[in-house]
N, CA, C and O atoms as a Tripos MOL2 file, in Angstrom:
@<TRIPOS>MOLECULE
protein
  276   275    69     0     0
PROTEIN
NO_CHARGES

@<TRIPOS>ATOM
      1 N          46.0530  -38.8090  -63.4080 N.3       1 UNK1
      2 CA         46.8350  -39.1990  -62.2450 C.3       1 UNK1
      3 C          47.0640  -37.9910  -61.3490 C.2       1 UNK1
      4 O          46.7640  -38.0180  -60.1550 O.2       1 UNK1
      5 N          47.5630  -37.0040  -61.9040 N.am      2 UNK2
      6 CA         47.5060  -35.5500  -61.1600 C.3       2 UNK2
      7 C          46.3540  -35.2690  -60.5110 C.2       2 UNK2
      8 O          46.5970  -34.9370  -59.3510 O.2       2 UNK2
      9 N          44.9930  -35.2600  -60.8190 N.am      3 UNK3
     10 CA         43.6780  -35.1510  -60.1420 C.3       3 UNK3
     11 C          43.5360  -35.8660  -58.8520 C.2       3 UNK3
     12 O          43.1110  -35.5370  -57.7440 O.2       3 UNK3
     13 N          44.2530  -37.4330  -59.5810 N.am      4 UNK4
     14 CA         43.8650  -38.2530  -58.4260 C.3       4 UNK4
     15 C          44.7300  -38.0550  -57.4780 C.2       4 UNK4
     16 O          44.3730  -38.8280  -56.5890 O.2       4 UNK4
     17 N          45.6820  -37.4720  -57.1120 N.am      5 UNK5
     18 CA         47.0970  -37.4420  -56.8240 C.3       5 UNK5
     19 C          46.0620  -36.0200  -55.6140 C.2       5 UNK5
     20 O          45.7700  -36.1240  -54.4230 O.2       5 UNK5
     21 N          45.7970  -34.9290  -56.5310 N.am      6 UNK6
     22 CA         45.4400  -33.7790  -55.7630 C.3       6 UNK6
     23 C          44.3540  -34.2760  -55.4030 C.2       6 UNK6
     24 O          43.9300  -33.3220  -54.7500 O.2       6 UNK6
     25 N          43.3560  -35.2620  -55.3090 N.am      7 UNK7
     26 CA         42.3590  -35.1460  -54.6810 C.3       7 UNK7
     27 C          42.3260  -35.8370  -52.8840 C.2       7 UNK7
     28 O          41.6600  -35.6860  -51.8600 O.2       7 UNK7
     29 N          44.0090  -36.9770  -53.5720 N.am      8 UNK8
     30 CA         44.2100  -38.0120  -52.3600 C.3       8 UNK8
     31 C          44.8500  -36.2750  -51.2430 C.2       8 UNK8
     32 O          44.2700  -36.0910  -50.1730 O.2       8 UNK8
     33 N          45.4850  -35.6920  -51.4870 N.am      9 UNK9
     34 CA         45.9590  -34.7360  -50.9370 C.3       9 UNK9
     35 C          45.0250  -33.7630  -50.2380 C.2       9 UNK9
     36 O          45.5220  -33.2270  -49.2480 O.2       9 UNK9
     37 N          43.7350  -33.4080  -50.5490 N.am     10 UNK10
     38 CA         42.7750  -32.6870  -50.2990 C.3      10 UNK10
     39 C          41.8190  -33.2540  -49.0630 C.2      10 UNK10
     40 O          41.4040  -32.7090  -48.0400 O.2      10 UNK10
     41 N          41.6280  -34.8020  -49.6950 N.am     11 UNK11
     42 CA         41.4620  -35.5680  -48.7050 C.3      11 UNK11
     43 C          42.1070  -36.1120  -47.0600 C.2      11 UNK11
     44 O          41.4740  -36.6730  -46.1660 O.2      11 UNK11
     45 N          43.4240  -35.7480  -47.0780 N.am     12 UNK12
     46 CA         44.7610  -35.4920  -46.1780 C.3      12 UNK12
     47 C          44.5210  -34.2770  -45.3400 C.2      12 UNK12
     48 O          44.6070  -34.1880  -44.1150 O.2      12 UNK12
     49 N          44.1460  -33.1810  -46.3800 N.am     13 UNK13
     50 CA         44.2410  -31.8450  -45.6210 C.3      13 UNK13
     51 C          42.6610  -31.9520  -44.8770 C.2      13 UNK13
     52 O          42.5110  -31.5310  -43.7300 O.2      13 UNK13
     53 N          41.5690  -32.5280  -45.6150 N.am     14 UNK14
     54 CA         40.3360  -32.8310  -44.8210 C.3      14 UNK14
     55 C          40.8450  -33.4710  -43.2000 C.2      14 UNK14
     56 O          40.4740  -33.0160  -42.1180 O.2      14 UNK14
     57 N          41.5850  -34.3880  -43.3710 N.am     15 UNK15
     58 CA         41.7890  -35.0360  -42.0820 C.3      15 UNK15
     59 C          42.3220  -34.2780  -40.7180 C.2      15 UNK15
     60 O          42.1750  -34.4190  -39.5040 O.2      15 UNK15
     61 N          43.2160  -33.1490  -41.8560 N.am     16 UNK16
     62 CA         44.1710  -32.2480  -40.6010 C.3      16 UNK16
     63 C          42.7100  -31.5480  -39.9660 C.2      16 UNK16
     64 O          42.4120  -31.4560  -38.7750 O.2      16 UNK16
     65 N          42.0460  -31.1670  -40.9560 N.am     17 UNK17
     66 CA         40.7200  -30.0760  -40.4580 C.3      17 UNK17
     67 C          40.1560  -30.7520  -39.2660 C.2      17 UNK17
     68 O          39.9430  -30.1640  -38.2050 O.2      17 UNK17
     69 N          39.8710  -32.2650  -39.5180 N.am     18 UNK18
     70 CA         39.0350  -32.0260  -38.1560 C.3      18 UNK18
     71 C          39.7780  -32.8170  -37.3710 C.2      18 UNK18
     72 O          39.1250  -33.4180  -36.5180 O.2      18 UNK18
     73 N          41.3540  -33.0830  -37.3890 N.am     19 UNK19
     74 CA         41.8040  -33.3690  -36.0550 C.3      19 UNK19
     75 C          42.2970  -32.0350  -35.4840 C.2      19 UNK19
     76 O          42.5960  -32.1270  -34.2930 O.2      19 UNK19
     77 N          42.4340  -31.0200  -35.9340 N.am     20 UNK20
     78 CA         42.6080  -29.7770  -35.4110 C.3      20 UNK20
     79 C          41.6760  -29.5880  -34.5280 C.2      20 UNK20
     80 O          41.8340  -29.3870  -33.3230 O.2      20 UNK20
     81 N          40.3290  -29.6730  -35.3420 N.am     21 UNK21
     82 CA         39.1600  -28.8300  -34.6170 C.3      21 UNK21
     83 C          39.1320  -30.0900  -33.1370 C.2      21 UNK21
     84 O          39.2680  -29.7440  -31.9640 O.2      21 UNK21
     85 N          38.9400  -31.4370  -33.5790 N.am     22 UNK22
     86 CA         39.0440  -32.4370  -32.1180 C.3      22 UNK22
     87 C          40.1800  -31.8990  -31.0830 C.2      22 UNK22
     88 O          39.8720  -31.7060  -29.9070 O.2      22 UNK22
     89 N          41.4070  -31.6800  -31.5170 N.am     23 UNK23
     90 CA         42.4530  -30.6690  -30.8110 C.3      23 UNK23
     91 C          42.2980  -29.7700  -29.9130 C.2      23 UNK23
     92 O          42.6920  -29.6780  -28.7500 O.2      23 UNK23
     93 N          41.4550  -28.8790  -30.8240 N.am     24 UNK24
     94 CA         41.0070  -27.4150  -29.8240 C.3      24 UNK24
     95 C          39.5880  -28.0050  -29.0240 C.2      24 UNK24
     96 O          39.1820  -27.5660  -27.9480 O.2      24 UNK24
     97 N          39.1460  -28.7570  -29.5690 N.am     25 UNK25
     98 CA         38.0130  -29.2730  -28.4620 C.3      25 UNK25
     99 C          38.7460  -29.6830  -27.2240 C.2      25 UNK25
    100 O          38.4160  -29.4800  -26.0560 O.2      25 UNK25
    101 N          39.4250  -30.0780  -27.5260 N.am     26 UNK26
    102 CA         40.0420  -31.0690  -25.8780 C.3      26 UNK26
    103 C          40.9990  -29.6090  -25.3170 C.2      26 UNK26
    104 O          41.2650  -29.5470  -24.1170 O.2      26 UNK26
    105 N          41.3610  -28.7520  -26.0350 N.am     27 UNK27
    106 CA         41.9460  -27.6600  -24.9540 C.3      27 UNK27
    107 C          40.4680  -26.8110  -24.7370 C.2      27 UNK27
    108 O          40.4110  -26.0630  -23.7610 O.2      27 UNK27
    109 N          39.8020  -26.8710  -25.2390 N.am     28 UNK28
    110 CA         38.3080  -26.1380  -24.6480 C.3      28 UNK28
    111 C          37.8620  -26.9430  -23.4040 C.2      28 UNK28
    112 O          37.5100  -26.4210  -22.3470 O.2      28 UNK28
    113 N          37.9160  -28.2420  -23.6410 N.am     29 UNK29
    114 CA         37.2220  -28.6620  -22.6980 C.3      29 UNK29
    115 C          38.4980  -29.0770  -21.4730 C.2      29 UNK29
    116 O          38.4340  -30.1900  -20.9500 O.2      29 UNK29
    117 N          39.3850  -28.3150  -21.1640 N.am     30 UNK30
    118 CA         40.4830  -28.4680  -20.5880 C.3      30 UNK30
    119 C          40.9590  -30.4870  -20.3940 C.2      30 UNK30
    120 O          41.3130  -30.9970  -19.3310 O.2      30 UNK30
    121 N          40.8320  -31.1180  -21.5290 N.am     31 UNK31
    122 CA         41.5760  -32.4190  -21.4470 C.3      31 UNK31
    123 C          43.3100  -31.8920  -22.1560 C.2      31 UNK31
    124 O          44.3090  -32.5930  -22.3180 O.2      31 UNK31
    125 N          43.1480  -30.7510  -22.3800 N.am     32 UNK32
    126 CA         44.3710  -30.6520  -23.2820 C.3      32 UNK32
    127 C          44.8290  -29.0490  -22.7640 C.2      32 UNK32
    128 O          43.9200  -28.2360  -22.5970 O.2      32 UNK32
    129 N          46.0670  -28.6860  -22.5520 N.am     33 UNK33
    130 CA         46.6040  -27.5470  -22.4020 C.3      33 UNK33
    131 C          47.2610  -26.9450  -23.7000 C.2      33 UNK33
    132 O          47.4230  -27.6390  -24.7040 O.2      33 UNK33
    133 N          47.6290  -25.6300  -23.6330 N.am     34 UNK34
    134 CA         47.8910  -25.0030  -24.7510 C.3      34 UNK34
    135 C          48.8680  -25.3740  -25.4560 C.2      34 UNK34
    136 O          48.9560  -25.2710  -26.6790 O.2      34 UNK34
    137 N          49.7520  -25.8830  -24.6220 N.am     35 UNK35
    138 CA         51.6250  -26.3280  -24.4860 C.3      35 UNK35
    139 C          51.1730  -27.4120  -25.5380 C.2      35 UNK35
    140 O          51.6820  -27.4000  -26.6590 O.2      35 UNK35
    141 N          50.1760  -28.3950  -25.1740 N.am     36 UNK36
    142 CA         49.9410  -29.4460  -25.9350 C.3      36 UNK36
    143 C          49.3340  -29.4760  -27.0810 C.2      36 UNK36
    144 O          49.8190  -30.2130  -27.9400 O.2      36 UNK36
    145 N          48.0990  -28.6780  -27.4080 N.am     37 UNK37
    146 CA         47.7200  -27.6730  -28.3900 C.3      37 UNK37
    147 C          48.6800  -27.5980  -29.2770 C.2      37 UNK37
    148 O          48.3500  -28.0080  -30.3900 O.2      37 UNK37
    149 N          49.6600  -27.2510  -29.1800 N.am     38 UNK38
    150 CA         50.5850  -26.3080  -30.4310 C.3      38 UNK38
    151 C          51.5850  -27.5880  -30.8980 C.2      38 UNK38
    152 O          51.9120  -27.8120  -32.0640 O.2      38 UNK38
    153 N          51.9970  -28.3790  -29.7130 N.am     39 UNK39
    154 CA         52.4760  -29.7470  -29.9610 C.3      39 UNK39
    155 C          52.0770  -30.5980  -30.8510 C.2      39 UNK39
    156 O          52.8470  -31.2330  -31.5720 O.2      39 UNK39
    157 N          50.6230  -30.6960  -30.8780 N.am     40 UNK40
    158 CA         50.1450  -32.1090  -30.9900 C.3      40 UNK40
    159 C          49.1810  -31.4490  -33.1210 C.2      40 UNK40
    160 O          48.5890  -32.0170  -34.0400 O.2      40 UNK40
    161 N          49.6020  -30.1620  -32.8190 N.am     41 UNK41
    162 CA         49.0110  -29.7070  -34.2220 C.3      41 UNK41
    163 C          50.1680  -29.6200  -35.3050 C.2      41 UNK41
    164 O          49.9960  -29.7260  -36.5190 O.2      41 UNK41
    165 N          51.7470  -29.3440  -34.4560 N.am     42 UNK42
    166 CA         52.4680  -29.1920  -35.1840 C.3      42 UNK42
    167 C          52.6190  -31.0800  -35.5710 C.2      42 UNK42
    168 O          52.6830  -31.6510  -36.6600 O.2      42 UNK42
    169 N          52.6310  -31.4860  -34.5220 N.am     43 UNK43
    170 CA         52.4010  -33.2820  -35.2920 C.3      43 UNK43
    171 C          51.4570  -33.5080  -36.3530 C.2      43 UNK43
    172 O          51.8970  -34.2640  -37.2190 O.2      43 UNK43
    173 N          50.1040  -33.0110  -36.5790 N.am     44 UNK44
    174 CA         49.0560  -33.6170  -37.5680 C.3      44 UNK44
    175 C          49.5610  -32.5590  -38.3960 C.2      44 UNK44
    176 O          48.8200  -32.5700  -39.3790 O.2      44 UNK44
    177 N          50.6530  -31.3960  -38.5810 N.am     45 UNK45
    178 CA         51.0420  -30.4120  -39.5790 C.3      45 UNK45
    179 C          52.1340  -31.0430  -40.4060 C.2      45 UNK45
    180 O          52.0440  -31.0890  -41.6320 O.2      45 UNK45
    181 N          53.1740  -31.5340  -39.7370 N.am     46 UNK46
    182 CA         53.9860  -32.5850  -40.3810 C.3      46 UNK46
    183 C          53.3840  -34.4870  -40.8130 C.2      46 UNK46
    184 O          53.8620  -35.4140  -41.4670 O.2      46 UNK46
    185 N          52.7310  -34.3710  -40.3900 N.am     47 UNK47
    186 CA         52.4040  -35.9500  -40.3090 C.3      47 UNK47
    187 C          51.6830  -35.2860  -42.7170 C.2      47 UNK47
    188 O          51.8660  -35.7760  -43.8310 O.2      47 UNK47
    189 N          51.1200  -34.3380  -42.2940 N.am     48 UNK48
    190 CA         50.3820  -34.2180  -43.5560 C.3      48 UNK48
    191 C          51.6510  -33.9650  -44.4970 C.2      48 UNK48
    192 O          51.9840  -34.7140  -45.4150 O.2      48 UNK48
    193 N          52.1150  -33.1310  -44.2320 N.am     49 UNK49
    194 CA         53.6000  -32.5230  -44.6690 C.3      49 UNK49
    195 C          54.5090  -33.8160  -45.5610 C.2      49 UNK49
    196 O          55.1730  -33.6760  -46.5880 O.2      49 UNK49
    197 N          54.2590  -35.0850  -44.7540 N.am     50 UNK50
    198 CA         54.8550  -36.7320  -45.3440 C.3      50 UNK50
    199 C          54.1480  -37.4500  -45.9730 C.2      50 UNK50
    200 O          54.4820  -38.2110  -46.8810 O.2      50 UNK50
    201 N          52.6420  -37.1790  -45.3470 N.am     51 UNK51
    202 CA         51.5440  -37.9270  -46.9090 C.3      51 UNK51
    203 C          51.9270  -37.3790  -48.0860 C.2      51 UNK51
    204 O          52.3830  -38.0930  -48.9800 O.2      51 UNK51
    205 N          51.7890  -36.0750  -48.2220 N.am     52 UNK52
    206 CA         51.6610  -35.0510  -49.1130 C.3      52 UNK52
    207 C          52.8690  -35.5150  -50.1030 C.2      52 UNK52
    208 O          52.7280  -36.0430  -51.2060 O.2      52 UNK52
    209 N          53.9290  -35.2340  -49.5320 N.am     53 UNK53
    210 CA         55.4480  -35.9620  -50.2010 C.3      53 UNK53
    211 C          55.1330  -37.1560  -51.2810 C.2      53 UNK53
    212 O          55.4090  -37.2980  -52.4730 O.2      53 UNK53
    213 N          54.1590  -38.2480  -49.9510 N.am     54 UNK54
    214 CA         54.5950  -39.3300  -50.5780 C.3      54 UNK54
    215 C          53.2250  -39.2400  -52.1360 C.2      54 UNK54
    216 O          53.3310  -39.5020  -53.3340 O.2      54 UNK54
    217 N          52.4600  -38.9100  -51.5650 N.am     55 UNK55
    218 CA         51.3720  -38.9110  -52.6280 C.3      55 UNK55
    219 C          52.2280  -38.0170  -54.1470 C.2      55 UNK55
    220 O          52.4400  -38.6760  -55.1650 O.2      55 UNK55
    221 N          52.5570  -36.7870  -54.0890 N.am     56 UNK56
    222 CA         53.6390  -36.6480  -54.7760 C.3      56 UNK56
    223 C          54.2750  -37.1400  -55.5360 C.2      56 UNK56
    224 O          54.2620  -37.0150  -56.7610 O.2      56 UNK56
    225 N          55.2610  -38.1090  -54.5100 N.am     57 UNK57
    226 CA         56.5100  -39.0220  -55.3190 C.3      57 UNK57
    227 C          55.3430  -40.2620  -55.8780 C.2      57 UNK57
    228 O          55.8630  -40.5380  -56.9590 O.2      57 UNK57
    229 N          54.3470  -40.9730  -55.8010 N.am     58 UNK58
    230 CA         53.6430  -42.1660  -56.3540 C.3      58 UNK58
    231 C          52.8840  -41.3960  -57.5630 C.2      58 UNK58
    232 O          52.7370  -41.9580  -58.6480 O.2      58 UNK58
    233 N          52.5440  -40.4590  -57.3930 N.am     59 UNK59
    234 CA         51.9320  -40.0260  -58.9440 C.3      59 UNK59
    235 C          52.5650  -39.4780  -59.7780 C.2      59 UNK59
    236 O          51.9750  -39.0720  -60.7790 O.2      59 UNK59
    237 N          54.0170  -39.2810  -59.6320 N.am     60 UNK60
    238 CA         54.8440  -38.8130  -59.9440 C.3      60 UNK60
    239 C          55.7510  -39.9520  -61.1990 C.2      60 UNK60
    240 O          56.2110  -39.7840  -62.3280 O.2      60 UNK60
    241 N          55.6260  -41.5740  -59.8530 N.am     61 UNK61
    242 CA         55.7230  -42.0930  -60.4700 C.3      61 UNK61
    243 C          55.1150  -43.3640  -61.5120 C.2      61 UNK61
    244 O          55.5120  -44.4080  -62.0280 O.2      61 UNK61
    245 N          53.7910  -42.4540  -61.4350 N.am     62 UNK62
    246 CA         52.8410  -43.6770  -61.8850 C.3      62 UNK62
    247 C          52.3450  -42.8120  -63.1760 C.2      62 UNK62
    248 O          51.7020  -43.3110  -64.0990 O.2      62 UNK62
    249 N          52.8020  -41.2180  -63.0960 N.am     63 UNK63
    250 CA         52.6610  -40.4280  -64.1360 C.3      63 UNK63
    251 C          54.0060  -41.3510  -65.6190 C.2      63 UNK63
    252 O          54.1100  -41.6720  -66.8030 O.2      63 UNK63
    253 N          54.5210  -41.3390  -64.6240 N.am     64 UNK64
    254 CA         56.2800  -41.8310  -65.5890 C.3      64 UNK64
    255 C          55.7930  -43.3120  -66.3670 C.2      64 UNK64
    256 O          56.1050  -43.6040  -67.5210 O.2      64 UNK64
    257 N          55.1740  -43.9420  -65.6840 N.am     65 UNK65
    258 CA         54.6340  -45.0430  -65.9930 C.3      65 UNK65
    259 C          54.2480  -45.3390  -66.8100 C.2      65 UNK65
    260 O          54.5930  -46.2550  -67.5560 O.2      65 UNK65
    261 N          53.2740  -44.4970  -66.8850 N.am     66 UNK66
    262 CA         51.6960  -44.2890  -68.2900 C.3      66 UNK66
    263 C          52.6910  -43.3810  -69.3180 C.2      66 UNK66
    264 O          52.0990  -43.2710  -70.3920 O.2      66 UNK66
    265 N          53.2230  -43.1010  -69.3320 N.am     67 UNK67
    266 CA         54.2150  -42.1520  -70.0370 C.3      67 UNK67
    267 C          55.0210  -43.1850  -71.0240 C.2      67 UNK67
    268 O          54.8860  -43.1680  -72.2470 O.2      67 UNK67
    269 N          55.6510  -43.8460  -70.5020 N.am     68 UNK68
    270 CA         56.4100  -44.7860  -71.0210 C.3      68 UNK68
    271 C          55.9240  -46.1120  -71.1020 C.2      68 UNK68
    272 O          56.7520  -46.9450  -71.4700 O.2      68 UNK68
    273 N          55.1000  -46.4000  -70.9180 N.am     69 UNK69
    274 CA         54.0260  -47.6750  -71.3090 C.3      69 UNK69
    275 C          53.4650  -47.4430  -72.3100 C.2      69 UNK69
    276 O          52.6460  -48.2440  -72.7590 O.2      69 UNK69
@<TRIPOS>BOND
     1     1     2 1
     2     2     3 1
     3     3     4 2
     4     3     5 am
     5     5     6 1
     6     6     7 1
     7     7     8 2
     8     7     9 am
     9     9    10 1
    10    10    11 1
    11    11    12 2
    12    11    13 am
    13    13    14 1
    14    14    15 1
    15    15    16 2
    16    15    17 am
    17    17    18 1
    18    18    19 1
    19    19    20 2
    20    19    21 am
    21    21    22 1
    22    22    23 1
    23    23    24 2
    24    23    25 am
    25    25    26 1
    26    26    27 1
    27    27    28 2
    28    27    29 am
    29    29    30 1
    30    30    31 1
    31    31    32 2
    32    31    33 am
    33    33    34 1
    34    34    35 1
    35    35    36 2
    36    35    37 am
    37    37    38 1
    38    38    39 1
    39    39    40 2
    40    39    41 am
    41    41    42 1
    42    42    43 1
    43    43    44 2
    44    43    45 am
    45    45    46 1
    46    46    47 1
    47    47    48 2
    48    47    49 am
    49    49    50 1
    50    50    51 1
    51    51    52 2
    52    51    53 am
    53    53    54 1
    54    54    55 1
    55    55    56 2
    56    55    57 am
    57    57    58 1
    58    58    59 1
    59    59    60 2
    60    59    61 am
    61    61    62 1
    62    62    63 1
    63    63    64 2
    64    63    65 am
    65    65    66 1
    66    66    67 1
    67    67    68 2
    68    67    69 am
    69    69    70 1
    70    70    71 1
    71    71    72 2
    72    71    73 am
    73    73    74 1
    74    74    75 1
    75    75    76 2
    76    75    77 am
    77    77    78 1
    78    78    79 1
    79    79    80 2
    80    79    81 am
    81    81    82 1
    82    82    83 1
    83    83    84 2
    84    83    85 am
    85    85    86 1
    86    86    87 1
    87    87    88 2
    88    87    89 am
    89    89    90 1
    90    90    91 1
    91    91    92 2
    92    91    93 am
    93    93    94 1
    94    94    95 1
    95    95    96 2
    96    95    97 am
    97    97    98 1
    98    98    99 1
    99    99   100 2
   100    99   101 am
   101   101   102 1
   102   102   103 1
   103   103   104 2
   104   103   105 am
   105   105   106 1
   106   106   107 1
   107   107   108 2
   108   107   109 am
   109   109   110 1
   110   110   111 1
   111   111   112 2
   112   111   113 am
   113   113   114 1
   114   114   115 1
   115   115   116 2
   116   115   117 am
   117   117   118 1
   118   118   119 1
   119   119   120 2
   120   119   121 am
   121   121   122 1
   122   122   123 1
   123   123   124 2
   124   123   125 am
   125   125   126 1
   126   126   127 1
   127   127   128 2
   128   127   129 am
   129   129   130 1
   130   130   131 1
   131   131   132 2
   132   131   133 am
   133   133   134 1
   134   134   135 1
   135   135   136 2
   136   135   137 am
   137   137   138 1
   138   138   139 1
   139   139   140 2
   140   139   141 am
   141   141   142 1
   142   142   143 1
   143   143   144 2
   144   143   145 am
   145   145   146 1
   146   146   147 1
   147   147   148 2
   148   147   149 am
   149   149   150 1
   150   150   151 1
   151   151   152 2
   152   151   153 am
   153   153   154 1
   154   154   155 1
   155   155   156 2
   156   155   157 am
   157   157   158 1
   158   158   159 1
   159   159   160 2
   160   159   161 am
   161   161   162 1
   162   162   163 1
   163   163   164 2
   164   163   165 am
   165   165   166 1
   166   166   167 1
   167   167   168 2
   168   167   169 am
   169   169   170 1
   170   170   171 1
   171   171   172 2
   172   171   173 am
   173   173   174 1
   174   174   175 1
   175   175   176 2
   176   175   177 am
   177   177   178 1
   178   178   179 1
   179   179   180 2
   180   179   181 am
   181   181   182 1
   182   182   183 1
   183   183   184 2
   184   183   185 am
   185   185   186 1
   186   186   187 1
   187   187   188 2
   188   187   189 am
   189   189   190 1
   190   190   191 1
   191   191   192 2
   192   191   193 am
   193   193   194 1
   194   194   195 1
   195   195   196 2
   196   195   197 am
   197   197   198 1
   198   198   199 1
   199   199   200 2
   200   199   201 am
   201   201   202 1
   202   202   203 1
   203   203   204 2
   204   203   205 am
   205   205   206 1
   206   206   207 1
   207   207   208 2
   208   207   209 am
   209   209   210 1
   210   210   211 1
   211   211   212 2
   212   211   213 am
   213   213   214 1
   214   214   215 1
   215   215   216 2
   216   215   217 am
   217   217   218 1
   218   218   219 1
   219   219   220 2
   220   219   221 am
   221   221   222 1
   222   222   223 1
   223   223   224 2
   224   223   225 am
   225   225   226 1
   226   226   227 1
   227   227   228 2
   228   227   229 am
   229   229   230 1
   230   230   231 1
   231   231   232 2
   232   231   233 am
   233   233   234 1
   234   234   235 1
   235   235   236 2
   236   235   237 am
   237   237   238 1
   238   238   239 1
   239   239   240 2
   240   239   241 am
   241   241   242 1
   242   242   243 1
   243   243   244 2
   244   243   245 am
   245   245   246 1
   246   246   247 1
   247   247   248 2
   248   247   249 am
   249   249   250 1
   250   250   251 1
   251   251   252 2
   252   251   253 am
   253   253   254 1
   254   254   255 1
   255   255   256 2
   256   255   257 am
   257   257   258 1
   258   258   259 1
   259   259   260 2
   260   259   261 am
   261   261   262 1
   262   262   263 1
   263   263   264 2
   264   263   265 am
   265   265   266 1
   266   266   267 1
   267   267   268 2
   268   267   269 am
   269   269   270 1
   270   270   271 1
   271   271   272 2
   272   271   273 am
   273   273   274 1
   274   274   275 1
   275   275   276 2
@<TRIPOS>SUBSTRUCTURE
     1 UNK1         2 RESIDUE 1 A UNK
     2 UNK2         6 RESIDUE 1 A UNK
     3 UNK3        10 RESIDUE 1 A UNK
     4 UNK4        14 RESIDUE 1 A UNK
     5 UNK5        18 RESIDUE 1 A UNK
     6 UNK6        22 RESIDUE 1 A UNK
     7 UNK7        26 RESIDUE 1 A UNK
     8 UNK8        30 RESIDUE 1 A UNK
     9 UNK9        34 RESIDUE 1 A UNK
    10 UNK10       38 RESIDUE 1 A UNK
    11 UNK11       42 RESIDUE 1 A UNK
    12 UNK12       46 RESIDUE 1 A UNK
    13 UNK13       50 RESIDUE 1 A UNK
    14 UNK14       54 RESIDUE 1 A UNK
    15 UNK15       58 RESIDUE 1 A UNK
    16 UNK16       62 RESIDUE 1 A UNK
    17 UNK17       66 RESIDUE 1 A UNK
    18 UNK18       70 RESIDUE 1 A UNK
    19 UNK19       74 RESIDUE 1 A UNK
    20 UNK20       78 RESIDUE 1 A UNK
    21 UNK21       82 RESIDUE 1 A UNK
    22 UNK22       86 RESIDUE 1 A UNK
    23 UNK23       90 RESIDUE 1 A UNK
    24 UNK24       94 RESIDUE 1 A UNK
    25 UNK25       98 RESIDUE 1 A UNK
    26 UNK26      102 RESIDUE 1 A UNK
    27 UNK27      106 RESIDUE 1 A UNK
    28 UNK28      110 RESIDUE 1 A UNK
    29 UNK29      114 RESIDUE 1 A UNK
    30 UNK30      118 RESIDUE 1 A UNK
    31 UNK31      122 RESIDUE 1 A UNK
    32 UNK32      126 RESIDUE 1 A UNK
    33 UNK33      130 RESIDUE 1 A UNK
    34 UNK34      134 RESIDUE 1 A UNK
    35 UNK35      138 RESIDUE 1 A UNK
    36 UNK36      142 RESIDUE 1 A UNK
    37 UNK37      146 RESIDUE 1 A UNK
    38 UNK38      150 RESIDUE 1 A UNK
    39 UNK39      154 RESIDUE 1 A UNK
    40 UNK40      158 RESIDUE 1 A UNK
    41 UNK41      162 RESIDUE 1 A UNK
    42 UNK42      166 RESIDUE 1 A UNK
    43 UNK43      170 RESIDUE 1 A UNK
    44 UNK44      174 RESIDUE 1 A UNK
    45 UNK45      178 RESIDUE 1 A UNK
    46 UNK46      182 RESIDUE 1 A UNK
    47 UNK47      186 RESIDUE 1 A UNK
    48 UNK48      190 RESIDUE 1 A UNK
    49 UNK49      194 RESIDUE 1 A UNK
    50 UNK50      198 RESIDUE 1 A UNK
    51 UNK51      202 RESIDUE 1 A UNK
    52 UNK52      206 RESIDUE 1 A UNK
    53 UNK53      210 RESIDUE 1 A UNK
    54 UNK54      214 RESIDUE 1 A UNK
    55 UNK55      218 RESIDUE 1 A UNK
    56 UNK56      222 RESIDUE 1 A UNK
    57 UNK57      226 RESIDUE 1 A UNK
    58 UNK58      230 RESIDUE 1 A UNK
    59 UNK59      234 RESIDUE 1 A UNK
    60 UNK60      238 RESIDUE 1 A UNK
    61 UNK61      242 RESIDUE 1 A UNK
    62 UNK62      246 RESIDUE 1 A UNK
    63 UNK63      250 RESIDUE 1 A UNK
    64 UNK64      254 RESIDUE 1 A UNK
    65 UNK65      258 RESIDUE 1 A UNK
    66 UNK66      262 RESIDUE 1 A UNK
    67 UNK67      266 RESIDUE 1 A UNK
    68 UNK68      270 RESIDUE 1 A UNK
    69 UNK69      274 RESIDUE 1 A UNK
């Protein structure tokens, strides 16, 4: 459950990777300013920040589960 737990998480942080990199594309290609840049990364930084939690608390409690089953 821990594996699967860290892999759903790895998979999460895959996602931040390339909405970052789509991010800095659009301030490269001026659809996006810097102001917005730092905005819109600190959003996909927390947005992961609450998967992460929740993936956490479900294997956490699905560890407890198999434990006591």
């Amino acid at each position: 459950i821990k594996k699967q737990g860290e892999e759903a998480k790895v998979s999460c942080r895959n996602i931040r990777r390339d909405a970052n990199k789509a991010l800095e594309q659009f301030e490269k290609d001026a659809v996006i300013g810097e102001d917005e840049l730092t905005k819109h990364k600190d959003k996909v930084q927390g947005l992961l920040k609450s998967y992460e939690g929740k993936i956490d608390e479900l294997a956490d409690k699905k560890g407890k589960e198999v434990m006591e089953g």
